[in-house]
C-alpha positions in Angstrom: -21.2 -11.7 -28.3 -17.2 -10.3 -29.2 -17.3 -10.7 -25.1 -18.3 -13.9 -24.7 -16.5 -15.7 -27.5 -13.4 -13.4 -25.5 -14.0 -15.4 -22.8 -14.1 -18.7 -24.4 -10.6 -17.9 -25.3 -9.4 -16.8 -22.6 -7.4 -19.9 -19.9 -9.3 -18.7 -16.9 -12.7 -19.6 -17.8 -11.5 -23.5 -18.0 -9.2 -23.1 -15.2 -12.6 -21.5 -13.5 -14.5 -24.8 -14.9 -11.5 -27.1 -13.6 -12.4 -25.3 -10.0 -15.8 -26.5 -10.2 -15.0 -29.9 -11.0 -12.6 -30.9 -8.0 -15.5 -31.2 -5.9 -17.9 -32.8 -7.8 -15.2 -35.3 -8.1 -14.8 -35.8 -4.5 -18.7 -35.9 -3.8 -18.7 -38.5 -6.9 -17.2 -40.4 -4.6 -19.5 -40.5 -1.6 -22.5 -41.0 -4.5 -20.9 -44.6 -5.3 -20.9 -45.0 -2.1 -24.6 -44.3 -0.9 -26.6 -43.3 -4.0 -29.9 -43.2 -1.8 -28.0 -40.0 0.4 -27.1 -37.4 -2.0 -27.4 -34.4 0.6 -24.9 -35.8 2.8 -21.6 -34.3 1.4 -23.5 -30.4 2.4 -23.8 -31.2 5.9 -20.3 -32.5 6.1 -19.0 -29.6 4.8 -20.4 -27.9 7.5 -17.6 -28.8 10.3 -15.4 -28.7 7.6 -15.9 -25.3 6.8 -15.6 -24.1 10.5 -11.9 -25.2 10.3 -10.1 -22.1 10.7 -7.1 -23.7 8.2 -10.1 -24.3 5.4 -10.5 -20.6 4.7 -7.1 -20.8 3.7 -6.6 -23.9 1.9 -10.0 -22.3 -0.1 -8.3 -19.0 -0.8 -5.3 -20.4 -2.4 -7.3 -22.8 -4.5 -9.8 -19.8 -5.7 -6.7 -17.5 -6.5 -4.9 -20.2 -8.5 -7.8 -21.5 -10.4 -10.3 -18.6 -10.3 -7.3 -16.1 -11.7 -9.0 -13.0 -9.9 -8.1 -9.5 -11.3 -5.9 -8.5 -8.0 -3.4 -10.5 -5.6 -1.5 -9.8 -2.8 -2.6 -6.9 -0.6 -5.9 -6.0 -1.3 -7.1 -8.7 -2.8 -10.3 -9.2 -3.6 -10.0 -13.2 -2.5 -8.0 -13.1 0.7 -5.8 -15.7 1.5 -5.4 -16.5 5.7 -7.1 -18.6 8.1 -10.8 -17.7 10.1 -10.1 -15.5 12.8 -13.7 -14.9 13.5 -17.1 -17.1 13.6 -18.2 -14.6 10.6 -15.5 -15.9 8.4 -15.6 -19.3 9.3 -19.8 -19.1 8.6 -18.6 -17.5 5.3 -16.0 -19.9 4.5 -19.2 -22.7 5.4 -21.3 -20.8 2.9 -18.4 -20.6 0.1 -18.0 -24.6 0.6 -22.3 -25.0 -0.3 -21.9 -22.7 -3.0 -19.0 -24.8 -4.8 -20.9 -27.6 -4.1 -24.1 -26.3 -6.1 -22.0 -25.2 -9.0 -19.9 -28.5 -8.7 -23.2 -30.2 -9.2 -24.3 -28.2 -12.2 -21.2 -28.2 -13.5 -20.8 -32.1 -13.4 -24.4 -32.5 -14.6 -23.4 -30.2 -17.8 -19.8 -31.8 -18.6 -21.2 -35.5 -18.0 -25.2 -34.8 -19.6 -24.8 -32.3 -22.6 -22.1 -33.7 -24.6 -23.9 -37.1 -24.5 -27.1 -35.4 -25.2 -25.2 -34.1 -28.4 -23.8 -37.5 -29.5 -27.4 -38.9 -28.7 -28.5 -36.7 -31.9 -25.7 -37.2 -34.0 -26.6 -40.6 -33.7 -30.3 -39.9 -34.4 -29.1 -38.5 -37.4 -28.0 -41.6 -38.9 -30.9 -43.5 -37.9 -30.5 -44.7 -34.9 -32.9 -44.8 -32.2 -32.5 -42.0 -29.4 -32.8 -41.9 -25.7 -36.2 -41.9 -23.9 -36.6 -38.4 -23.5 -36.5 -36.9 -27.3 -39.8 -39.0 -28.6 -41.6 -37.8 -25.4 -40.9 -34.6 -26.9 -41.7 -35.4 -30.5 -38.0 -35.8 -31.8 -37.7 -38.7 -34.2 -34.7 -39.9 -35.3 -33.9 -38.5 -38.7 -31.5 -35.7 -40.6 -32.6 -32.9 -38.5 -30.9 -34.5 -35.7 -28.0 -33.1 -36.9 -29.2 -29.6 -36.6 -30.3 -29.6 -33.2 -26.9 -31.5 -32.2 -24.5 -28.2 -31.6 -27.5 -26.8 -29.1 -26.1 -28.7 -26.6 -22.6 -27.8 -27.2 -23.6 -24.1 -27.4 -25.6 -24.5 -24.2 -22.0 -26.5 -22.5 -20.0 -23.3 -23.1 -22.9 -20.8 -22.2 -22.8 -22.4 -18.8 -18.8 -22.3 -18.6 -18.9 -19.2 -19.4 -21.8 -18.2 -17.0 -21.0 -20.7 -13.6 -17.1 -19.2 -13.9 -18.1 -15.9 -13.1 -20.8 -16.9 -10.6 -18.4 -19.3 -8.7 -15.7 -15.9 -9.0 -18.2 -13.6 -7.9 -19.3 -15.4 -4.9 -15.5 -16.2 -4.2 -15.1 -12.3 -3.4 -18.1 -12.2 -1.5 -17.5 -15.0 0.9 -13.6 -15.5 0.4 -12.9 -11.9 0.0 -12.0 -10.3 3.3 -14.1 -8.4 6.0 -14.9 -5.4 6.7 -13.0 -5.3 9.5 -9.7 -6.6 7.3 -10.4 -4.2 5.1 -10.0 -1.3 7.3 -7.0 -3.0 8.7 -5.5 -3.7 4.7 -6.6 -0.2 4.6 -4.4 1.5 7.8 -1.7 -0.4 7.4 -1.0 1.0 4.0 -1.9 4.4 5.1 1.5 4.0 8.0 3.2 3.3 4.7 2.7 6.4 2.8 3.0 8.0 6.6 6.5 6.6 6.9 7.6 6.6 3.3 6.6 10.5 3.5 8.8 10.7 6.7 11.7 9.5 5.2 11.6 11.9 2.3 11.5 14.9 4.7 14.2 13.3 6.8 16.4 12.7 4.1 15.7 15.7 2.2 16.2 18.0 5.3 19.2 16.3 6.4 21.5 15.5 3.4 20.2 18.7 1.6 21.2 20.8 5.0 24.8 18.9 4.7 25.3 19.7 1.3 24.2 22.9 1.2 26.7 23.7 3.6 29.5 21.7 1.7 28.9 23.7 -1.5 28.9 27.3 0.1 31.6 26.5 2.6 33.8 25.0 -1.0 32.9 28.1 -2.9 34.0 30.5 -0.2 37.3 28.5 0.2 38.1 28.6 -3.4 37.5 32.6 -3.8 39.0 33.4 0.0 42.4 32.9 -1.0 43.5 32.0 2.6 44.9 28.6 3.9 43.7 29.2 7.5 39.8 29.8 5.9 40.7 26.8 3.4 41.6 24.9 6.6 38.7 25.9 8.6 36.1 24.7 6.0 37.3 21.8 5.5 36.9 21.0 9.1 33.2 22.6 8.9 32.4 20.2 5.4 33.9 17.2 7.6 31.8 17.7 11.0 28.4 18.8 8.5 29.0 15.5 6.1 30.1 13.4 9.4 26.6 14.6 11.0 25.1 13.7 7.7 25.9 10.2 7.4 24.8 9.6 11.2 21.5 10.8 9.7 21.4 8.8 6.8 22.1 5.7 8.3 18.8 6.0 11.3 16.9 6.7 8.3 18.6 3.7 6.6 17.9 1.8 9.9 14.2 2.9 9.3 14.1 1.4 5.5 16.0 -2.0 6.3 13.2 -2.3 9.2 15.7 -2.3 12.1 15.2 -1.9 15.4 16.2 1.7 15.8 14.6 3.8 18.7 12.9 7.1 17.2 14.5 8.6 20.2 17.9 8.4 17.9 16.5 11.3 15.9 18.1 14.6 16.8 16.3 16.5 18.7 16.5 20.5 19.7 19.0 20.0 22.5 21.1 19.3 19.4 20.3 22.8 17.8 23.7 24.2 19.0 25.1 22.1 15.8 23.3 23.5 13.7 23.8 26.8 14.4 27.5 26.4 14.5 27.3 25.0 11.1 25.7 27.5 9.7 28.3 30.1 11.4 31.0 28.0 9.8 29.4 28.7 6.2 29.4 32.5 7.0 26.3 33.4 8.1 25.9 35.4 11.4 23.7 33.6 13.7 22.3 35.6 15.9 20.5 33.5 18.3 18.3 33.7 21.1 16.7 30.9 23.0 14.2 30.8 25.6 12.6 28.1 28.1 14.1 24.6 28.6 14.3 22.5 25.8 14.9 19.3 27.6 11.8 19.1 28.4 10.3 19.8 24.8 8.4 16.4 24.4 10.2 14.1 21.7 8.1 14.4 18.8 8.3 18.2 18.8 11.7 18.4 19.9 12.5 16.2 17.0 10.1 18.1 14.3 11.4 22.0 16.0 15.1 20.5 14.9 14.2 19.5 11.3 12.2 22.9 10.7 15.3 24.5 12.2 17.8 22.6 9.4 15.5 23.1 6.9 15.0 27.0 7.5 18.9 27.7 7.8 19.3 25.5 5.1 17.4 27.6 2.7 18.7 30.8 4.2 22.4 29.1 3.1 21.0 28.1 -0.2 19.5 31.2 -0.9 20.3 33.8 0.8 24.5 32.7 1.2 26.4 34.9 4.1 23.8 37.2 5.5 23.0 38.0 9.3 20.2 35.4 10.3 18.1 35.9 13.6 17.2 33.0 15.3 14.1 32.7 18.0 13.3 29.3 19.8 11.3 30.0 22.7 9.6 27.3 24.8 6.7 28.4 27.0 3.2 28.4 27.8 2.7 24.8 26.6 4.1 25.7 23.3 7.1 25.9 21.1 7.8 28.8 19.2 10.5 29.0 16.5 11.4 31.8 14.4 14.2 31.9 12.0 14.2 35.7 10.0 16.4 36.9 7.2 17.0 39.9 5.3 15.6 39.4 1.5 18.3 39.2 -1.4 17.6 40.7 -4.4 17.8 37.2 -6.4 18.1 33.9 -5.0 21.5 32.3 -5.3 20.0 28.8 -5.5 16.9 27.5 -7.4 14.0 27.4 -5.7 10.4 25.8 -6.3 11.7 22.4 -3.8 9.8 20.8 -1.1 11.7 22.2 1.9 8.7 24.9 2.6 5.8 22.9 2.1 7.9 19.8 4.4 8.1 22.8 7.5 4.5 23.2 6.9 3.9 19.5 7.1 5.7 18.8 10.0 3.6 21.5 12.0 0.2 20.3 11.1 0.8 16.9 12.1 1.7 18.1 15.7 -1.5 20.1 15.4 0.5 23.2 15.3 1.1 25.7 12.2 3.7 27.4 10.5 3.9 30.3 8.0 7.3 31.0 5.3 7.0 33.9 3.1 8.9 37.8 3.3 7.8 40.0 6.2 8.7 43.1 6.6 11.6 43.5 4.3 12.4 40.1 6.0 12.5 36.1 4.9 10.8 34.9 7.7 9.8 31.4 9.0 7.5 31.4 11.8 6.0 27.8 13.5 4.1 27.2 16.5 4.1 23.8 18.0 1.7 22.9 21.3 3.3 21.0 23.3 0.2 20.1 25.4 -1.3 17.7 22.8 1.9 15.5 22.8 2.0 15.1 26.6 
């Protein structure tokens, strides 16, 4: 009961009411016309309904009036043209549906309240309508107490043909299957490409400014102008790199037309190891197997894990010899990038640099494993190159 007087108050269930209604008014019209042919406005809605522009002009009506839980995206009352004989047979259905409810609807707004000013009338004395004698209703002061029945039974039906005629809109307005699954991939290249571009930006700007901080700090305690001068020039070429990064991943959030073949790719790998020499670490580096002809999406993920695994070694570790292993053979890519342990971590730790290396090589179908090793911090993936050909 708390429910449905809820829903009595609510501005939907009249707006619903107000939806059911438009028709009827326009069918009205064809009644006053030919009174003998009241089927006639269901079979023209029939070619009207096969309209592809009908489903639409329907879905915007039904999400205005009908006031569904959900818009945009997902929907549960879609709003776009047929694309597809199903929907336009749905939209046809929809249209005979309104038109039943329209006609119950009418019949209840036009026939019930007169019904209750029939008794009220009966009440005073007055004689009432054919129907209540054949039912054994005299006029007299129990008219009165039957007259809210039809009142009550007006809003019962509101109530009730308002969530029928919203019901059946998200059945037959609501979209397919098919756009479902569509609705449904589309948002999953979202979260895809929103994921990418936290990995890109945190490998990237976190590589450049890691580099920045531990190049600064070894300036201020190295007490030399020709060091001073030398990382300077390292925290310039690192943030210039950085910014070149930022702005394709900028490109890729203001939806520009930037190649993914702009990403930095393992040919580049030479930078990155430079920059790391320029922070102090000793690179020792050893690289096997022509990289050129690493396919582009492994190239591009082999350079980020590389960034992000000397990054962490800079982050962590600071100045320590670092081995490096990239080898490219046997329709794989194998990269290795091995330091000793420190006995605490300069930097803080629990971020999402490891779990990002991980990422990146089970997308490619490959695998990758971070963790100590032999007295070692070692970072270990394996990307086929097969699969991407």
């Amino acid at each position: 009961m708390r429910r449905f007087l809820a829903m009595l108050a609510g501005p939907a269930t009249y707006s619903r009411w107000l939806h059911l209604l438009i028709p009827a008014a326009m069918a009205s019209v064809w009644l006053f016309i030919s009174p003998d042919k009241p089927w006639m406005p269901f079979l023209f809605v029939i070619p009207v309904g096969l309209l592809p522009a009908m489903r639409t002009a329907e879905g915007v009506q039904a999400q205005l009036l009908l006031k569904p839980e959900q818009k945009g995206p997902g929907a549960p009352i879609a709003v776009g043209p047929a694309r597809t004989w199903t929907d336009r047979c749905r939209t046809v259905a929809w249209l005979e549906v309104r038109l039943v409810l329209a006609a119950v609807a009418c019949f209840a707004t036009v026939r019930l309240p007169a019904t209750a000013v029939d008794l009220v009338r009966g009440s005073f004395g007055a004689n009432l309508s054919d129907d209540w004698p054949a039912l054994g209703v005299q006029p007299g002061w129990w008219c009165a107490l039957l007259a809210p029945l039809p009142i009550l039974l007006l809003l019962g039906l509101v109530v009730l043909c308002g969530e029928v005629v919203t019901a059946a809109a998200r059945g037959l307005l609501g979209p397919s299957p098919a756009e479902r699954m569509t609705a449904l991939e589309e948002r999953t290249e979202q979260l895809l490409e929103r994921n990418r571009i936290a990995r890109e930006l945190h490998d990237s700007i976190g590589h450049a400014l890691t580099v920045a901080v531990v190049q600064a700090g070894a300036a201020r305690t190295a007490g030399s102008p020709e060091f001073t001068a030398r990382a300077l020039a390292a925290i310039e070429e690192t943030g210039r790199n950085a910014l070149d990064d930022l702005e394709r991943v900028l490109g890729v959030l203001r939806e520009a037309d930037v190649p993914v073949s702009g990403r930095p790719t393992l040919a580049e790998a030479d930078r990155l190891l430079e920059s790391a020499r320029g922070s102090g670490a000793r690179i020792d580096a050893e690289v096997t197997g022509a990289l050129a002809l690493v396919p582009g999406p492994v190239s591009r993920e082999g350079y980020r894990i590389l960034q992000e695994s000397l990054t962490n070694v800079l982050r962590h570790a600071g100045a320590v010899p670092v081995r490096v292993r990239i080898s490219a053979a046997d329709e794989r890519l194998e990269l290795e990038v091995a330091n000793p342990l420190a006995g605490k971590p300069r930097g803080p730790g629990g971020g999402s640099g490891l779990r990002g290396i991980r990422e990146r090589a089970a997308l490619l179908g490959g695998e990758a494993s971070t963790g100590p090793c032999e007295g070692e911090w070692r970072v270990h993936a394996t990307l086929p190159m097969d699969r991407i050909r």
